[in-house]
ROTOR-236877 format. One record per residue: residue in one letter; x, y, z of N, C-alpha, C in turn. Coordinates in nm, 2 decimals. Example, Ala and Ser with C-alpha at 12.3 -4.5 7.8 and 13.67 -1.06 7.14 Angstrom:
# residues 2
<"A", <1.32, -0.57, 0.78>, <1.23, -0.45, 0.78>, <1.32, -0.33, 0.78>>
<"S", <1.28, -0.22, 0.71>, <1.37, -0.11, 0.71>, <1.29, 0.00, 0.79>>
This chain:
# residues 184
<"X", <10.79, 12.39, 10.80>, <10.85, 12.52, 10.84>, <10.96, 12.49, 10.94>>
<"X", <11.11, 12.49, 10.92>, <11.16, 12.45, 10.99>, <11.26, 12.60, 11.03>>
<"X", <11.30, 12.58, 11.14>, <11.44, 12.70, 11.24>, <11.50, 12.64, 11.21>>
<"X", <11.63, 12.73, 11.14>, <11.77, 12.71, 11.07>, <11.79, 12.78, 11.07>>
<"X", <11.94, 12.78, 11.16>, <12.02, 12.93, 11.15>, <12.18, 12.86, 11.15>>
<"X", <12.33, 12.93, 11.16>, <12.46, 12.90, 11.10>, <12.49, 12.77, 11.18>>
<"X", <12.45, 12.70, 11.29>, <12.47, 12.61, 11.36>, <12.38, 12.47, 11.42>>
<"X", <12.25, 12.55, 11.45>, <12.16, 12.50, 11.48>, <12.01, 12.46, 11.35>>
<"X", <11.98, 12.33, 11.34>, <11.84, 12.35, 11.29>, <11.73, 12.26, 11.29>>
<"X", <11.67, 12.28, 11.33>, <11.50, 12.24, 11.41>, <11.42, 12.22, 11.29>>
<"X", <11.35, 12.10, 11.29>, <11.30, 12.06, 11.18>, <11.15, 11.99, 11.23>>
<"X", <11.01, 12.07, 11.22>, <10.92, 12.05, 11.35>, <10.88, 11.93, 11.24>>
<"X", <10.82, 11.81, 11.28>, <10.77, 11.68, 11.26>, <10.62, 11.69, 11.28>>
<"X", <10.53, 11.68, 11.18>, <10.40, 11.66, 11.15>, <10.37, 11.49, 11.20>>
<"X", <10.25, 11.51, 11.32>, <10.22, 11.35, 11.35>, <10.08, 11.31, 11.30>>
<"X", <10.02, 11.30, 11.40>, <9.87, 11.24, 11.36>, <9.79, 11.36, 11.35>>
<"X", <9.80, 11.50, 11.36>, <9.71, 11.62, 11.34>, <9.72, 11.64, 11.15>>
<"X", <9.67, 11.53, 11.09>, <9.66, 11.59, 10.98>, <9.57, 11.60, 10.90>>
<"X", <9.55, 11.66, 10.77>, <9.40, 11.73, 10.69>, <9.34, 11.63, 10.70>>
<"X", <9.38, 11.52, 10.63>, <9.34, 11.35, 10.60>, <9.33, 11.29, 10.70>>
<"X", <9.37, 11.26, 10.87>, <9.32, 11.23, 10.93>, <9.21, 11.26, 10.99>>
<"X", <9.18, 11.43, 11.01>, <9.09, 11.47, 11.06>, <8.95, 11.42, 10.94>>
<"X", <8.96, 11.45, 10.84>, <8.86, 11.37, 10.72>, <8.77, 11.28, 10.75>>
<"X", <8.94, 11.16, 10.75>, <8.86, 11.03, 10.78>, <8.78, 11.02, 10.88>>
<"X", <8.86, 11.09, 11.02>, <8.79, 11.03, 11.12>, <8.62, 11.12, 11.12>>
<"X", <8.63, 11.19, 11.06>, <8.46, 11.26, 11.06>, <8.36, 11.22, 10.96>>
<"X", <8.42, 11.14, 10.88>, <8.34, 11.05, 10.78>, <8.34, 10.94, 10.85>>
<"X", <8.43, 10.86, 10.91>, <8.42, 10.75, 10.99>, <8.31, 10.75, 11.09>>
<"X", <8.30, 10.88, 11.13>, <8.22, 10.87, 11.31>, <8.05, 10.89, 11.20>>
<"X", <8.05, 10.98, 11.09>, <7.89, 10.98, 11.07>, <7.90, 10.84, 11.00>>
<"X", <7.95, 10.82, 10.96>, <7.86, 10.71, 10.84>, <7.91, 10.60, 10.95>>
<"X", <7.93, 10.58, 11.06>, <7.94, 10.48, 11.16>, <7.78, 10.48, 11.24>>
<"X", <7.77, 10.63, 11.30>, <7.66, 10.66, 11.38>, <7.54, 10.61, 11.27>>
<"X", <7.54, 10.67, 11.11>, <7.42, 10.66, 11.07>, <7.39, 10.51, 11.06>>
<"X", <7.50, 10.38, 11.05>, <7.50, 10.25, 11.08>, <7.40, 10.20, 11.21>>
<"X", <7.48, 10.26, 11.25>, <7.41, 10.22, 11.44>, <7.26, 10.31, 11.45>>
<"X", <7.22, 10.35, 11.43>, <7.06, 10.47, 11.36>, <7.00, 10.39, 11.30>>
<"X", <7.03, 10.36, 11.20>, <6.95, 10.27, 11.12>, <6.92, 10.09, 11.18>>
<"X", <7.06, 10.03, 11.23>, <7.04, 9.92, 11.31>, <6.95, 9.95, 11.45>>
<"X", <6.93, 10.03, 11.50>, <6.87, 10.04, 11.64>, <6.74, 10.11, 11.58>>
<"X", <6.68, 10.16, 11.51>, <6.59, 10.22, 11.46>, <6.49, 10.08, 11.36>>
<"X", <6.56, 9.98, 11.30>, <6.52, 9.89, 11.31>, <6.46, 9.80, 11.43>>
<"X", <6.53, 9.79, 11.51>, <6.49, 9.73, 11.66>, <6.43, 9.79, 11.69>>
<"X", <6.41, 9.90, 11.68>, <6.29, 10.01, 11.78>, <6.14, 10.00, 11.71>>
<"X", <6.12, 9.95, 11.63>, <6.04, 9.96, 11.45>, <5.99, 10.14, 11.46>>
<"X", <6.10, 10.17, 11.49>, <6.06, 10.33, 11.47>, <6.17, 10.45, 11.38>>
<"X", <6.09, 10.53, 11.29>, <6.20, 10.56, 11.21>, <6.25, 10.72, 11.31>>
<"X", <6.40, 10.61, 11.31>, <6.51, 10.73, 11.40>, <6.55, 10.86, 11.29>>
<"X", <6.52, 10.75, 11.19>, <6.60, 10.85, 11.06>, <6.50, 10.85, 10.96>>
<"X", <6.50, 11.00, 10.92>, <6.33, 10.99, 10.80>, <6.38, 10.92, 10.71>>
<"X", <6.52, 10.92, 10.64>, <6.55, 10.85, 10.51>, <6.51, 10.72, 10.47>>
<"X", <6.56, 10.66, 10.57>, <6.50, 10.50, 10.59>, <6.41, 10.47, 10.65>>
<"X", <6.27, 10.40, 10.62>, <6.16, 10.36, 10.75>, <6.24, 10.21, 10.74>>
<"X", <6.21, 10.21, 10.89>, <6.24, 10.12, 10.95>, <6.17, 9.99, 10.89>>
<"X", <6.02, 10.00, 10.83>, <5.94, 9.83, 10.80>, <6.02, 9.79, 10.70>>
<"X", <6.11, 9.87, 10.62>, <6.20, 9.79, 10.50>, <6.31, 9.74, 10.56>>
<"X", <6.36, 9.75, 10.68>, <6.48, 9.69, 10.71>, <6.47, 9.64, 10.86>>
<"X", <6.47, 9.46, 10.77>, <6.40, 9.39, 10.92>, <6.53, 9.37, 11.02>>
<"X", <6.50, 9.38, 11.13>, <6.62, 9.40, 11.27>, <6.70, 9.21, 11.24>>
<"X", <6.68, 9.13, 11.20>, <6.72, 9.03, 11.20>, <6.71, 8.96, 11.01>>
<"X", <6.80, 8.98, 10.95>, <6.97, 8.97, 11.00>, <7.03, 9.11, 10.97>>
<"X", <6.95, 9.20, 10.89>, <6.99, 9.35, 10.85>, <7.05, 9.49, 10.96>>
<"X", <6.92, 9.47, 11.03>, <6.97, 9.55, 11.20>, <7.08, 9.49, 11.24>>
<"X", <7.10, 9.35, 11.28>, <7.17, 9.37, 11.35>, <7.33, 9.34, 11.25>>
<"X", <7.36, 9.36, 11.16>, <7.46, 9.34, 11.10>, <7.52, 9.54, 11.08>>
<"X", <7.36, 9.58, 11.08>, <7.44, 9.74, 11.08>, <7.45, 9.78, 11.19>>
<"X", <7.41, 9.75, 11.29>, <7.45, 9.77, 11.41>, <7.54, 9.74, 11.46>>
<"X", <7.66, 9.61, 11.43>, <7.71, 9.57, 11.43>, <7.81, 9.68, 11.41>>
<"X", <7.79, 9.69, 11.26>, <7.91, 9.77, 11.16>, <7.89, 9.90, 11.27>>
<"X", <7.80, 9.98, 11.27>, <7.80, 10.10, 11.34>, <7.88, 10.13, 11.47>>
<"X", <7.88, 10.01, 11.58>, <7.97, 10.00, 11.67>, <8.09, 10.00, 11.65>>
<"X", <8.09, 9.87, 11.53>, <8.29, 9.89, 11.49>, <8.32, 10.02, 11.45>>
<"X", <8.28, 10.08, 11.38>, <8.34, 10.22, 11.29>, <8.33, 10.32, 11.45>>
<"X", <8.22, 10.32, 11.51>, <8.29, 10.43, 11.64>, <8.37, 10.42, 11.68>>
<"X", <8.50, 10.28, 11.76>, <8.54, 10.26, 11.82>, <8.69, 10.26, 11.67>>
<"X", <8.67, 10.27, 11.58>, <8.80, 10.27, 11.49>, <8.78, 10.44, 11.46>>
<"X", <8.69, 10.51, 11.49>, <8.66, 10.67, 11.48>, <8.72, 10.70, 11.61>>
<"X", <8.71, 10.63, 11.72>, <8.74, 10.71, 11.87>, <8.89, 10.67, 11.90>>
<"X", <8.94, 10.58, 11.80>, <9.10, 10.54, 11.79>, <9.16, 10.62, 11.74>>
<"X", <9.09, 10.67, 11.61>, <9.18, 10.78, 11.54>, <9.13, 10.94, 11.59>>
<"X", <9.05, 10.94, 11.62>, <9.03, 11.09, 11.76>, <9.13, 11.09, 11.82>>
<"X", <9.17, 10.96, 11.91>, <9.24, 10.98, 12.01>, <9.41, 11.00, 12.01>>
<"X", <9.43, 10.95, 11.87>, <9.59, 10.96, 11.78>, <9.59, 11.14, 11.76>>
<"X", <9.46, 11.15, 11.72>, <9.48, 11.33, 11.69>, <9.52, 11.41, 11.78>>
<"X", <9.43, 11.34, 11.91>, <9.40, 11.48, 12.01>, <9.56, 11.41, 12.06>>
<"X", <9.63, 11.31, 12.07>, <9.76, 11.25, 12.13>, <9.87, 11.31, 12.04>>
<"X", <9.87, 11.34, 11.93>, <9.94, 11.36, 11.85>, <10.06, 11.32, 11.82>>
<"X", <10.02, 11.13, 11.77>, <10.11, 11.02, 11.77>, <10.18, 11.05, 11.65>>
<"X", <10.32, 11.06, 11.68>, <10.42, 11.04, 11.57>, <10.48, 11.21, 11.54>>
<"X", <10.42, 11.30, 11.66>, <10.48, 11.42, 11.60>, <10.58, 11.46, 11.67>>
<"X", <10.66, 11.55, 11.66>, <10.79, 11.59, 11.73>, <10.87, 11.70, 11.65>>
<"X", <11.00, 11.66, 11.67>, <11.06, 11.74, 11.63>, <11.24, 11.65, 11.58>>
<"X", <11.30, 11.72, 11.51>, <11.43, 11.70, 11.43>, <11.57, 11.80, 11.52>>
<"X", <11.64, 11.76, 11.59>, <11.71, 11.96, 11.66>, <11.86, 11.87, 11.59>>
<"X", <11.91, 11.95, 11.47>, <12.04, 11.92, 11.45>, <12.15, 12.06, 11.47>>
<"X", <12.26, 12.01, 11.61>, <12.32, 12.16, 11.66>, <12.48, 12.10, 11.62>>
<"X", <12.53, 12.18, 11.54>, <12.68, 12.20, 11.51>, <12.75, 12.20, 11.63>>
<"X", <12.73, 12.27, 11.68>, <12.79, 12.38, 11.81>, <12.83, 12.28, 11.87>>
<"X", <12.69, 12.21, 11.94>, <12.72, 12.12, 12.09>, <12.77, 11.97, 12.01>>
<"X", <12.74, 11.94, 11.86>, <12.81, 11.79, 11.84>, <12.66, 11.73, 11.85>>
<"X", <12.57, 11.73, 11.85>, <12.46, 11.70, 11.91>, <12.30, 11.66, 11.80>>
<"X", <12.27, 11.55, 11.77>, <12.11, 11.57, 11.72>, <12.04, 11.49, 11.82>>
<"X", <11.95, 11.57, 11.81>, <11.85, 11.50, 11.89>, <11.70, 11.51, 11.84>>
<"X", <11.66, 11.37, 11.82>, <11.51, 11.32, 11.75>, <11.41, 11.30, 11.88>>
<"X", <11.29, 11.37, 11.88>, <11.15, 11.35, 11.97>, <11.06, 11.37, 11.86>>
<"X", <10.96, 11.24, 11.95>, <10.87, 11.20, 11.89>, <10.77, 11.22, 12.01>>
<"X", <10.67, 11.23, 12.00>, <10.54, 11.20, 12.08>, <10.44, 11.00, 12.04>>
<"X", <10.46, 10.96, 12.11>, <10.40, 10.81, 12.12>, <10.22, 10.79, 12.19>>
<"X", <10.24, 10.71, 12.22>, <10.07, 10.64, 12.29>, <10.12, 10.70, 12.40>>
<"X", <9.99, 10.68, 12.49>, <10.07, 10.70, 12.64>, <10.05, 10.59, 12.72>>
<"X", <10.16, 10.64, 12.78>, <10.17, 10.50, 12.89>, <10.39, 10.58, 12.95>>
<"X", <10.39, 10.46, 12.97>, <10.50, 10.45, 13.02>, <10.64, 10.51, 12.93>>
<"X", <10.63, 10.48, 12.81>, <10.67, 10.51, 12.68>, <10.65, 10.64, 12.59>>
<"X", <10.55, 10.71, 12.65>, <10.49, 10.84, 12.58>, <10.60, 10.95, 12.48>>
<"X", <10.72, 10.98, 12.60>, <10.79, 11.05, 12.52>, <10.91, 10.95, 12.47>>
<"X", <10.94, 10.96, 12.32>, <11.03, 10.90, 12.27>, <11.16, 11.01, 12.20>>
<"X", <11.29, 10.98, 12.27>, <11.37, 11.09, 12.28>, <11.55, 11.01, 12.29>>
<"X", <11.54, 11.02, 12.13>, <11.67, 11.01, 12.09>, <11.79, 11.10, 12.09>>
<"X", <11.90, 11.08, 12.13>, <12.03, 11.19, 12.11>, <12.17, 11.07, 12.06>>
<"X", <12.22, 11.14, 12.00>, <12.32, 11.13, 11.91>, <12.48, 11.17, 11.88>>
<"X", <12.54, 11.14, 11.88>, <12.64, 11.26, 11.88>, <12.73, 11.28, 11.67>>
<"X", <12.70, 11.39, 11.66>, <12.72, 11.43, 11.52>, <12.86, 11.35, 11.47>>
<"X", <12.91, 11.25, 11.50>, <13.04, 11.26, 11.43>, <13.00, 11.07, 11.46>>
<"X", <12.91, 10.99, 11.48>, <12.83, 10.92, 11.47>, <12.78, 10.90, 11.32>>
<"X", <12.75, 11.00, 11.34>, <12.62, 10.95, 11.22>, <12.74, 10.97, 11.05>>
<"X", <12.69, 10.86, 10.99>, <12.78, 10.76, 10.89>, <12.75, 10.84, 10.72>>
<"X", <12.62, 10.85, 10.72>, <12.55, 10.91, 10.63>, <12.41, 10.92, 10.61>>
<"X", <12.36, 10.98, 10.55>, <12.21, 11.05, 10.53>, <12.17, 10.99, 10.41>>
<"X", <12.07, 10.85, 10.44>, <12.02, 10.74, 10.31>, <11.90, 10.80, 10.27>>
<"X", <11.90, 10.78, 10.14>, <11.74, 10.77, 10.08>, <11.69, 10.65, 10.01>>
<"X", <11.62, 10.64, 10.07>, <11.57, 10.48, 10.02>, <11.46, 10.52, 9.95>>
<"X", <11.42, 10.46, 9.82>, <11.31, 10.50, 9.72>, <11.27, 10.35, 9.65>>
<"X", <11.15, 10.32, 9.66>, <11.05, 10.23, 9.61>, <10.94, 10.27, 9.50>>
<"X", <10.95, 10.23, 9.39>, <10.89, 10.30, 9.29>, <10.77, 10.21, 9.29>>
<"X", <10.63, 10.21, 9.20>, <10.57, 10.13, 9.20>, <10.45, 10.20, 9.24>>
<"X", <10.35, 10.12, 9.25>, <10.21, 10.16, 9.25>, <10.19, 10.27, 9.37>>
<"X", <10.22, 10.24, 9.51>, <10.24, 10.23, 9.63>, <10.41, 10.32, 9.65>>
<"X", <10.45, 10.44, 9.58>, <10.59, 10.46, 9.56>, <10.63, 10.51, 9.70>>
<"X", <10.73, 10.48, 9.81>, <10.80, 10.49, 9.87>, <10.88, 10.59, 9.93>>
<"X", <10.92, 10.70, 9.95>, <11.06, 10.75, 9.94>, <11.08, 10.81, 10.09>>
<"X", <11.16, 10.73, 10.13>, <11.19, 10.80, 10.28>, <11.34, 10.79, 10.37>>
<"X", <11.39, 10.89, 10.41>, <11.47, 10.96, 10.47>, <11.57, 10.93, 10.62>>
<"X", <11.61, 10.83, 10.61>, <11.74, 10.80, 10.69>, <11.86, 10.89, 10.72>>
<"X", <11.89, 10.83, 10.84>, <12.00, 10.86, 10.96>, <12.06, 10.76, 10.93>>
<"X", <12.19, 10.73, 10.90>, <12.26, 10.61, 10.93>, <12.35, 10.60, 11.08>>
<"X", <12.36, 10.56, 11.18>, <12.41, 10.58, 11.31>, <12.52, 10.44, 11.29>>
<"X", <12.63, 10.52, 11.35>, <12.76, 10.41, 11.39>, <12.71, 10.36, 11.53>>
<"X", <12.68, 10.23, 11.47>, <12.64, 10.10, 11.64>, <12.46, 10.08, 11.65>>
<"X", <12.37, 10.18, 11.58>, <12.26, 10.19, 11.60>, <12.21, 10.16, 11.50>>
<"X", <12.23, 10.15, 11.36>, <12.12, 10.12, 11.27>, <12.09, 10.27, 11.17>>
<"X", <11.95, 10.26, 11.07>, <11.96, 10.35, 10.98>, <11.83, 10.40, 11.10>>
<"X", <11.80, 10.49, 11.11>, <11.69, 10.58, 11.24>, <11.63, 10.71, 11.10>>
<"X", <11.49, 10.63, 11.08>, <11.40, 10.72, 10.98>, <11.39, 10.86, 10.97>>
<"X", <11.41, 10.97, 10.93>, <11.37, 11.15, 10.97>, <11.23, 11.18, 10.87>>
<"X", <11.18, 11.07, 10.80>, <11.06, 11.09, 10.71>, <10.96, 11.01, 10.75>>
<"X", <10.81, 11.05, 10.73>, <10.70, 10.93, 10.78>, <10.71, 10.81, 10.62>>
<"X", <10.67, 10.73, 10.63>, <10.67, 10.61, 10.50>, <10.61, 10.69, 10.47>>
<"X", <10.45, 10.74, 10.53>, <10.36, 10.74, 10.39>, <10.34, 10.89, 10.37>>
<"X", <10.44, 10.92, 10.43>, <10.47, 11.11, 10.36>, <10.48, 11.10, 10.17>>
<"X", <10.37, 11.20, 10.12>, <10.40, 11.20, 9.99>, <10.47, 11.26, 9.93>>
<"X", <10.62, 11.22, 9.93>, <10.74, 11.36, 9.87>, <10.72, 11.31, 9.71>>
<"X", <10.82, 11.45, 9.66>, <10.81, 11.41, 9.50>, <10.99, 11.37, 9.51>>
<"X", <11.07, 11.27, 9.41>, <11.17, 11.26, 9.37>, <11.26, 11.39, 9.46>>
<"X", <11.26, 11.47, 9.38>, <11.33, 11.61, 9.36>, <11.32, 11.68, 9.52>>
<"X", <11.21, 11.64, 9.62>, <11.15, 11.70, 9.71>, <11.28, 11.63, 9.85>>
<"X", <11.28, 11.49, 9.81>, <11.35, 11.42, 9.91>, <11.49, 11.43, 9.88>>
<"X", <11.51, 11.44, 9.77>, <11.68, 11.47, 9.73>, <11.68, 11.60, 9.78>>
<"X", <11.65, 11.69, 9.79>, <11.74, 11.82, 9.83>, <11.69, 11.83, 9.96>>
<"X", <11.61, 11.78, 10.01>, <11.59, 11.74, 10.17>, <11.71, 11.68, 10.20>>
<"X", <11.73, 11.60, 10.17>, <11.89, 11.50, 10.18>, <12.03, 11.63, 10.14>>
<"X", <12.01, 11.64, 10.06>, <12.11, 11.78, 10.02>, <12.15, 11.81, 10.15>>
<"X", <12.05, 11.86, 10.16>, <12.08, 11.98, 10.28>, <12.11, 11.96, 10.39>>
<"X", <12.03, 11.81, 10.46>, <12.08, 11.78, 10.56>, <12.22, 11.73, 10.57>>
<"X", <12.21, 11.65, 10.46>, <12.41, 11.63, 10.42>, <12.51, 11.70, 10.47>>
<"X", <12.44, 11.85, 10.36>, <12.59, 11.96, 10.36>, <12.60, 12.01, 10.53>>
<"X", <12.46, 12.02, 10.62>, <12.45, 12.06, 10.72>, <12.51, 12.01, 10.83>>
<"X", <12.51, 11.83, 10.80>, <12.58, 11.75, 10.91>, <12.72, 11.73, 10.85>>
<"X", <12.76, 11.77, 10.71>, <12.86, 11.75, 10.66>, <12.90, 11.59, 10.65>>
<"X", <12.85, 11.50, 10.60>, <12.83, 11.34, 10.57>, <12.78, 11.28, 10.38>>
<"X", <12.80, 11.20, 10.38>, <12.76, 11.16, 10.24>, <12.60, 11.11, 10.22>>
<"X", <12.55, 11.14, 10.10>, <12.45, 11.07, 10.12>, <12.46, 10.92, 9.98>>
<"X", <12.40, 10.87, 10.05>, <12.36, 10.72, 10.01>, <12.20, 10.69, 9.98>>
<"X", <12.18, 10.63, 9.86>, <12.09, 10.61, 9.78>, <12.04, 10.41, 9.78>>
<"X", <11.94, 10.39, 9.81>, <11.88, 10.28, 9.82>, <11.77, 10.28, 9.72>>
């Protein structure tokens, strides 16, 4: 959902708050915890969990290999919690006619680096690339070409566009920055 109006247009950037992350990470954290339940419920010889009694699953080498596993998967569940609640990779796109001006923000880790905040000046930028990778794994994402800086991505890699979706995405940003686009 982006703000577009005769000069200005704002194009909000989806980061780590998404349907599929939130998913994973809530399948990750149970079927992590019921790991670590069942490994410590072995050690305990007491059933934590009615599913499984504990006398069928001896703490050595079984416990502790799911207990094992159970610790890893919290700590790769409390990674991607913490990308959510951070909301790594999201931002915003602001391209203004008016002032000559784009400017890309991103949201990062935190630390010293947290906000990441590019500006530009419109008569810079060379052309608007689409690079497309077909194949099992298919590809298609959305370049800035900058004079002195390199091509600077406006799409995530593993955004799923269709063909048709990323070309008139390109279209438009073209006609709007008024630049060519170029096909990879």
């Amino acid at each position: 959902m982006s703000c577009r109006s005769e000069h200005i247009w704002i194009q909000p950037i989806t980061g780590s708050r998404k349907t599929s992350n939130f998913c994973w990470a809530v399948i990750l954290f149970l079927g992590s915890l019921g790991f670590l339940l069942v490994g410590t419920s072995s050690y305990l010889g007491r059933n934590l969990i009615s599913l499984f009694p504990s006398q069928q699953i001896l703490f050595f080498p079984q416990g502790i290999v799911m207990s094992f596993y159970g610790i890893a998967g919290l700590f790769i569940s409390s990674y991607l919690w913490c990308t959510i609640s951070w909301n790594v990779g999201g931002g915003y796109d602001r391209f203004d006619r008016k002032e000559g001006m784009v400017c890309i923000f991103r949201w990062g880790f935190p630390g010293k680096n947290r906000r990441i905040f590019l500006r530009f000046l419109i008569k810079d930028i060379q052309s608007v690339r689409i690079e497309v990778k077909e194949g099992i794994y298919a590809r298609r994402v959305l370049y800035m070409d900058i004079r002195g800086q390199g091509a600077i991505p406006l799409t995530r890699t593993d955004e799923n566009v269709t063909p048709r979706e990323i070309e008139q995405k390109a279209a438009e940003l073209a006609y709007f920055l008024r630049v060519p686009i170029e096909v990879f």
